[in-house]
C-alpha positions as semicolon CSV with decimal commas, in nm:
position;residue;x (nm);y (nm);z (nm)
1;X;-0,706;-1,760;-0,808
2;X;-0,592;-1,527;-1,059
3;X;-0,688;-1,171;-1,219
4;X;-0,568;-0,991;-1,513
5;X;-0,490;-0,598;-1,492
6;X;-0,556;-0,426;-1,793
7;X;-0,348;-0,149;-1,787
8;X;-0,150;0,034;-2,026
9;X;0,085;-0,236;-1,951
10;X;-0,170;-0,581;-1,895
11;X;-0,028;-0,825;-1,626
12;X;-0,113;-1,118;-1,398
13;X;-0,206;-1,148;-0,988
14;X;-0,181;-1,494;-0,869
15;X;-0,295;-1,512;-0,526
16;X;-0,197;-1,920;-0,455
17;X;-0,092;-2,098;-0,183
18;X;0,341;-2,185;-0,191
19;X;0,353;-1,984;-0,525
20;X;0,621;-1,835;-0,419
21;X;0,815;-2,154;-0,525
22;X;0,660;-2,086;-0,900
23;X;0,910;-1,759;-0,842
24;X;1,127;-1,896;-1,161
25;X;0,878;-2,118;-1,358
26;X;0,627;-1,776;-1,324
27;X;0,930;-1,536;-1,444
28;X;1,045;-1,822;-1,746
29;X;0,712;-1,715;-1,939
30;X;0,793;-1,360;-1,911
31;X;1,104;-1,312;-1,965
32;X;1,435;-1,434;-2,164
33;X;1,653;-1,751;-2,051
34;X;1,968;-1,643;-1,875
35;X;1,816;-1,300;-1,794
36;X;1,989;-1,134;-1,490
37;X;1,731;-1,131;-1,206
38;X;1,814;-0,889;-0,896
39;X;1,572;-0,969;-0,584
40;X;1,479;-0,679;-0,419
41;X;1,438;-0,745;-0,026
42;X;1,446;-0,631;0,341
43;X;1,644;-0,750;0,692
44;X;1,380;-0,907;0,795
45;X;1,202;-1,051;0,500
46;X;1,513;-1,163;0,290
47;X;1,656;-1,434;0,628
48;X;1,310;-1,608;0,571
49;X;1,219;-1,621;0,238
50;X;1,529;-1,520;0,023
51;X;1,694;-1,820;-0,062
52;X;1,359;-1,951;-0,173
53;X;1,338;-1,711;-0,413
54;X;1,671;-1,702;-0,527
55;X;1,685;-2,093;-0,567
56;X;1,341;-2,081;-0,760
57;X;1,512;-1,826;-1,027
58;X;1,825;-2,014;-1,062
59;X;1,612;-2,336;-1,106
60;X;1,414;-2,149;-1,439
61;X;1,761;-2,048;-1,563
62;X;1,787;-1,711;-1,460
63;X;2,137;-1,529;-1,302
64;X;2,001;-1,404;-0,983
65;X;2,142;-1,140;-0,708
66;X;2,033;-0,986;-0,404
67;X;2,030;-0,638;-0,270
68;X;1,926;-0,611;0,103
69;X;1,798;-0,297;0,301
70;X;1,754;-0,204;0,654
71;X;1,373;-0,253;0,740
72;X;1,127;0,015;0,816
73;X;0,985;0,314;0,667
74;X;1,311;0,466;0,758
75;X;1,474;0,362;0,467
76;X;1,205;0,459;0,212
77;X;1,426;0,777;0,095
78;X;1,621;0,862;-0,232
79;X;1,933;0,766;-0,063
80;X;1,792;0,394;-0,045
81;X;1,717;0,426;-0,403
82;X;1,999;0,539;-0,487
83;X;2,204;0,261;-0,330
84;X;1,983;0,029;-0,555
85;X;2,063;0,166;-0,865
86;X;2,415;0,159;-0,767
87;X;2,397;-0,236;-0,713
88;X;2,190;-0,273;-1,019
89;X;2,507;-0,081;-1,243
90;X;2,713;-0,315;-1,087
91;X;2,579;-0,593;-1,161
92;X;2,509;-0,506;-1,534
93;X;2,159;-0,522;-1,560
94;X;2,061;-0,443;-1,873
95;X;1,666;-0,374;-1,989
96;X;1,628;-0,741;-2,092
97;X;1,660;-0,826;-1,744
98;X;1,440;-0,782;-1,405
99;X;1,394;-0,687;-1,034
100;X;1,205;-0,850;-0,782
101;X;0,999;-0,699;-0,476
102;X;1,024;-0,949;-0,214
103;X;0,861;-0,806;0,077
104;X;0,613;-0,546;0,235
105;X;0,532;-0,229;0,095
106;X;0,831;-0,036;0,155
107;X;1,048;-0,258;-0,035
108;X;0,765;-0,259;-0,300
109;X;0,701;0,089;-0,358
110;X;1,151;0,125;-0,365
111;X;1,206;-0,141;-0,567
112;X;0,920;-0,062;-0,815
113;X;1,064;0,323;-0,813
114;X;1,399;0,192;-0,833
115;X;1,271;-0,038;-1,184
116;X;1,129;0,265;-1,304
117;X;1,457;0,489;-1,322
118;X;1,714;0,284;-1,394
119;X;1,784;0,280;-1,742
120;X;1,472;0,442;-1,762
121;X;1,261;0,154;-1,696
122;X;1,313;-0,188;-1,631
123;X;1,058;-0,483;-1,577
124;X;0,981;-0,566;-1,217
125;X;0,787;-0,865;-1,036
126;X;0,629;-0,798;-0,700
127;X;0,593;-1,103;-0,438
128;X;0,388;-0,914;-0,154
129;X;0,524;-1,092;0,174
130;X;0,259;-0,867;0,426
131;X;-0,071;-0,831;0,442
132;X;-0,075;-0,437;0,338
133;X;0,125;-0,479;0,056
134;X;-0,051;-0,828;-0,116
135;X;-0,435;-0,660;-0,094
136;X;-0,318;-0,306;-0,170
137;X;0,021;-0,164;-0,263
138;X;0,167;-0,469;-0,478
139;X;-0,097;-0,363;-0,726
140;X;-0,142;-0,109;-0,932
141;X;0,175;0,052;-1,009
142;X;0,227;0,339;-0,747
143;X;0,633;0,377;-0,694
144;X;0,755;0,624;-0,467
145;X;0,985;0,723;-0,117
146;X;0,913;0,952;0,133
147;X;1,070;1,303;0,142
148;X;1,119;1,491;0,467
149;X;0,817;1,710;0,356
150;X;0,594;1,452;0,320
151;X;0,537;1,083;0,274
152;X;0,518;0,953;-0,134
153;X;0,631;1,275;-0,253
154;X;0,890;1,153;-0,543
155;X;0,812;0,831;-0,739
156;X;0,666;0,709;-1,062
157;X;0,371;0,542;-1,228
158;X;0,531;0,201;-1,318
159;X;0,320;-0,116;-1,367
160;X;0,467;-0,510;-1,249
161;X;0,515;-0,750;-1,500
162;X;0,375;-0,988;-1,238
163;X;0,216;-1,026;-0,877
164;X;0,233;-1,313;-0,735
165;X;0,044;-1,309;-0,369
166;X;0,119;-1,639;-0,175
167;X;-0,080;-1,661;0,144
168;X;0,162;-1,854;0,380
169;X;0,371;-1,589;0,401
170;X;0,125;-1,438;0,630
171;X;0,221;-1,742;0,893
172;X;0,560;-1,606;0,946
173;X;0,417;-1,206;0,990
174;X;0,443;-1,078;1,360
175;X;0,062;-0,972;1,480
176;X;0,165;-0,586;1,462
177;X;0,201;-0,636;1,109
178;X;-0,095;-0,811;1,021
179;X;-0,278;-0,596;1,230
180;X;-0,135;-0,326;0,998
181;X;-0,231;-0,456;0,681
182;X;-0,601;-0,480;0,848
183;X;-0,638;-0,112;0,847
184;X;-0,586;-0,144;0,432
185;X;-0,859;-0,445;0,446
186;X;-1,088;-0,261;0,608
187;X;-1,068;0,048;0,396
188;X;-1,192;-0,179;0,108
189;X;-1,517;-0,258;0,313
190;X;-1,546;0,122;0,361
191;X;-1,526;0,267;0,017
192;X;-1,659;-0,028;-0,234
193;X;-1,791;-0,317;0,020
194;X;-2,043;-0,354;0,252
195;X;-2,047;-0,706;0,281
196;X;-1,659;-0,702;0,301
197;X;-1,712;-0,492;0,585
198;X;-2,004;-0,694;0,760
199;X;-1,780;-1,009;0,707
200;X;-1,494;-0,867;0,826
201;X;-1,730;-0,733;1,135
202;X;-1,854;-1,084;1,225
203;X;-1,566;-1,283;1,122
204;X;-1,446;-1,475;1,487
205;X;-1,146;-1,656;1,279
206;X;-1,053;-1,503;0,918
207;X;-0,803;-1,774;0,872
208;X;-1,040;-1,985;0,692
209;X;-1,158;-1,700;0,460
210;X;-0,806;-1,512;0,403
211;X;-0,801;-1,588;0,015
212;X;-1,120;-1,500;-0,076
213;X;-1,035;-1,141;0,152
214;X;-0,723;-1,108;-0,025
215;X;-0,905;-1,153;-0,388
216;X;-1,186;-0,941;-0,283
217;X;-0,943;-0,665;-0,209
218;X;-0,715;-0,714;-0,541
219;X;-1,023;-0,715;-0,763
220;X;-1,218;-0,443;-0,629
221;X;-0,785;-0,217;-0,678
222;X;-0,779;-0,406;-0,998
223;X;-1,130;-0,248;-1,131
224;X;-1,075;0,119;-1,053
225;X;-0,685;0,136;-1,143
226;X;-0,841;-0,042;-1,505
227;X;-1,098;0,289;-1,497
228;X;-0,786;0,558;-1,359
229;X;-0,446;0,450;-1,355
230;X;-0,283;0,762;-1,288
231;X;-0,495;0,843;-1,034
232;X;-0,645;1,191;-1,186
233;X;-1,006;1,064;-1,036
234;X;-1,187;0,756;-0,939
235;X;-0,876;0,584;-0,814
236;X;-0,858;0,883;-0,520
237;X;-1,116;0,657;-0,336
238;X;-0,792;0,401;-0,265
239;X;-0,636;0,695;-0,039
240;X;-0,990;0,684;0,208
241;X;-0,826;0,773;0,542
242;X;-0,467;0,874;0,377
243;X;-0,531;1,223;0,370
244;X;-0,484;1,233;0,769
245;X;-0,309;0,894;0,814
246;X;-0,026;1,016;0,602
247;X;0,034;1,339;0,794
248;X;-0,004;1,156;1,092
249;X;0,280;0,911;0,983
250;X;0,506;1,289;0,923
251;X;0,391;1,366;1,251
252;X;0,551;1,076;1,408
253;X;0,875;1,080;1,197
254;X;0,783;0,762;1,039
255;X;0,859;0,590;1,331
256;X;0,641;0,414;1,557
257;X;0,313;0,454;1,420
258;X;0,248;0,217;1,158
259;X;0,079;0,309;0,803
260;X;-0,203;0,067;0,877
261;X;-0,322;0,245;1,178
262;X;-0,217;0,593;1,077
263;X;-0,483;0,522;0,777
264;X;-0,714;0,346;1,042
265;X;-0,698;0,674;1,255
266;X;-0,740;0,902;0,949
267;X;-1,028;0,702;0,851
268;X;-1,215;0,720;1,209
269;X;-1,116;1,113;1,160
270;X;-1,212;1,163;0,807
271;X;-1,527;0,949;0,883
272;X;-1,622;1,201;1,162
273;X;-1,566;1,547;0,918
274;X;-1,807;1,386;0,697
275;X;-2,068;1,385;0,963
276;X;-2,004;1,715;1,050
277;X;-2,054;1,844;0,715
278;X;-2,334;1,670;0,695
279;X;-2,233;1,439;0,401
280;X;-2,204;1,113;0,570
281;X;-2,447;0,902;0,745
282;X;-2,443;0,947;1,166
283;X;-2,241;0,658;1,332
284;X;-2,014;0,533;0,988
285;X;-1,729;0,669;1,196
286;X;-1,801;0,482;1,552
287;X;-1,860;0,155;1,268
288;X;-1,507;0,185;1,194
289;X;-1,352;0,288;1,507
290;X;-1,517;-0,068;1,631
291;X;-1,381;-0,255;1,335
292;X;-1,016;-0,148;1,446
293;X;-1,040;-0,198;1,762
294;X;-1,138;-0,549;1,689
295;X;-0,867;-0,614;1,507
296;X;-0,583;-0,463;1,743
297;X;-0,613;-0,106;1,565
298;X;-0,598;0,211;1,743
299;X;-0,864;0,454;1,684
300;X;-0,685;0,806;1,827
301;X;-0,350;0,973;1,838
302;X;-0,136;1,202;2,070
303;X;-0,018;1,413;1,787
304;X;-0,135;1,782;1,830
305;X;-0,449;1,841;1,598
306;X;-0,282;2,171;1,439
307;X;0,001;1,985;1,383
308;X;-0,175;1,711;1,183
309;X;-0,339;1,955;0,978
310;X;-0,025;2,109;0,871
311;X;0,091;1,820;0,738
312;X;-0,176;1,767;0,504
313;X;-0,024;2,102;0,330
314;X;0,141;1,851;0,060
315;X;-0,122;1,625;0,010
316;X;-0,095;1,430;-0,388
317;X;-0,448;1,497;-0,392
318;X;-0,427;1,865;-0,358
319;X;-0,467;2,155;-0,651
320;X;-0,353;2,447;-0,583
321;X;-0,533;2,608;-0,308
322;X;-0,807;2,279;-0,281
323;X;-0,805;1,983;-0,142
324;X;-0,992;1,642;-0,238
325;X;-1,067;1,409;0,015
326;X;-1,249;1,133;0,023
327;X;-1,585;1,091;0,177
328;X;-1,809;0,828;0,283
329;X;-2,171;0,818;0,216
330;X;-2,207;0,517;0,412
331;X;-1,988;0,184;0,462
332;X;-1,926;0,078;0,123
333;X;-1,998;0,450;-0,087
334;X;-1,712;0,652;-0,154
335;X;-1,667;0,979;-0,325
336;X;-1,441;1,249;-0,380
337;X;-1,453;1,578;-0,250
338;X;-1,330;1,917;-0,309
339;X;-1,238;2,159;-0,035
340;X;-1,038;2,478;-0,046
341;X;-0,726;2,432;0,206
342;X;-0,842;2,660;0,521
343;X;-1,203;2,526;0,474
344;X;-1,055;2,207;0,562
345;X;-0,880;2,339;0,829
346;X;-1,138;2,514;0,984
347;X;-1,404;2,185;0,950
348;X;-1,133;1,948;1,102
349;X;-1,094;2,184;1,371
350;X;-1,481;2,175;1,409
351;X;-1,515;1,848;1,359
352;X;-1,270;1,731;1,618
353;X;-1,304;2,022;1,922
354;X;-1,274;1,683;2,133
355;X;-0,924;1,579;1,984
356;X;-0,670;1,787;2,240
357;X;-0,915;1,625;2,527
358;X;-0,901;1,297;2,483
């Protein structure tokens, strides 16, 4: 399967079984024999798959390196970043040369954030290795690290050169993690697919299915990053359940609570104000709770509603005293909506008196 992104910057998505053996062959038609080719990787990632990659690249002619990180969100912080860039000077990278992303989304939002500074922009291949990151944040060219204020708060639009999504990697992820990438899965059915949803819903085994999922996912990113790529409207739908899940994730320290289910809570949450206001149709949120729960999701948190709330203070989708978030009609209708700040406050507290009693 393949797609085509046309962004300000076109590129490719391959989403084929072993491709990530094509690594070198893929990279050959992009960019210039001998190039200097630094792979971009986690602890626990770069033990399984790292050599492949490297020995693919050196294969197609290409000087290869590696540059490995502790994993977790814990790392995802300008000091990280800055260690990169550091690695990349020493190895002389120049701008005819290129990084890859091997791994989940934290090593593919840092490495694409890393691409995008040094030397003021370098080319940069992502090979998703988790669920999240091949059906949402390989695609689409969001770069960023947390600050202690808030998670994504410093980063850069900055497009792949390539995406190359192979499927078996999946055999090799622990079940927390797949269940983590779920929660981005099921915020496509949500906001742009109903019958995503409803499959997803009465799926018993997805193995068999699991590359038609993942290309249902990429396509339906692909269409609305083509119609926003900086994210100034229609793309705002991709951050269903963020709002919340994201200030949940500060609430925990970004530790612990994964960003799967932190989005799978805020979407149960979010899902539940828009009943309240009366925008969204009775029951969407108990339809999503039950997805989640199905697939090893939780549905509810420990962290202190006010507390939560707070958090959403730095919120990317904010303007000055407002707030978009985004709203369900029903499964599969999304839109954006604007909220002054302490309306929001006051709804959510509304909306979920029950939160401090469960």
């Amino acid at each position: 399967m393949q797609l085509t992104v046309n962004t300000s910057k076109p590129y490719e998505i391959i989403i084929e079984r072993g491709c990530l053996d094509e690594l070198g062959a893929r990279c050959a038609a992009l960019f210039p024999a001998g190039a200097k080719a630094a792979v971009i990787s986690d602890s626990n990632v770069f033990p399984i798959y790292g050599e492949r990659a490297l020995d693919s690249l050196r294969e197609a002619g290409f000087a290869p390196s590696s540059f490995v990180f502790p994993a977790g969100e814990g790392s995802k912080q300008l000091s990280t970043v800055g260690d990169m860039l550091g690695f990349l000077a020493q190895q002389g990278l120049t701008r005819s040369d290129f990084l890859v992303a091997l791994g989940g989304g934290v090593t593919g939002d840092m490495a694409g954030f890393a691409a995008a500074c040094y030397l003021r922009g370098v080319s940069f291949v992502q090979v998703p290795t988790s669920l999240l990151a091949q059906v949402d944040s390989s695609v689409g060219g969001k770069t960023a690290v947390d600050l202690p204020q808030g998670k994504n708060l410093a980063g850069a639009f900055h497009q792949p050169s390539l995406v190359l999504i192979d499927p078996d990697t999946l055999g090799t992820l622990p079940p927390l993690f797949f269940s983590d990438g779920m929660g981005e899965v099921i915020k496509y059915g949500c906001i742009r697919s109903r019958a995503l949803f409803e499959t997803l819903r009465d799926a018993a085994d997805l193995t068999p299915q699991m590359e038609s999922i993942l290309f249902s996912c990429v396509d339906c990113k692909r269409e609305i990053v083509e119609h926003d790529e900086f994210d100034t409207g229609e793309r705002m739908v991709l951050n269903f359940g963020h709002t919340l899940g994201h200030a949940l994730e500060k609430a925990h320290g970004y530790t612990g609570l994964t960003h799967g289910a932190a989005v799978g809570i805020g979407m149960v949450l979010i899902a539940r104000l828009g009943e309240h206001m009366g925008l969204t149709e009775d029951g969407t949120a108990e339809q999503i709770a039950s997805l989640l729960e199905k697939y090893g999701l939780p549905v509810s948190d420990s962290a202190p509603l006010d507390q939560i709330v707070e958090a959403t203070a730095l919120d990317k989708k904010g303007l000055g005293g407002d707030l978009r978030i985004v709203l369900l009609h029903t499964i599969g209708d999304s839109f954006v909506h604007r909220l002054p700040r302490a309306e929001f406050a006051r709804l959510c507290r509304e909306a979920f008196a029950e939160w401090e009693g469960r």
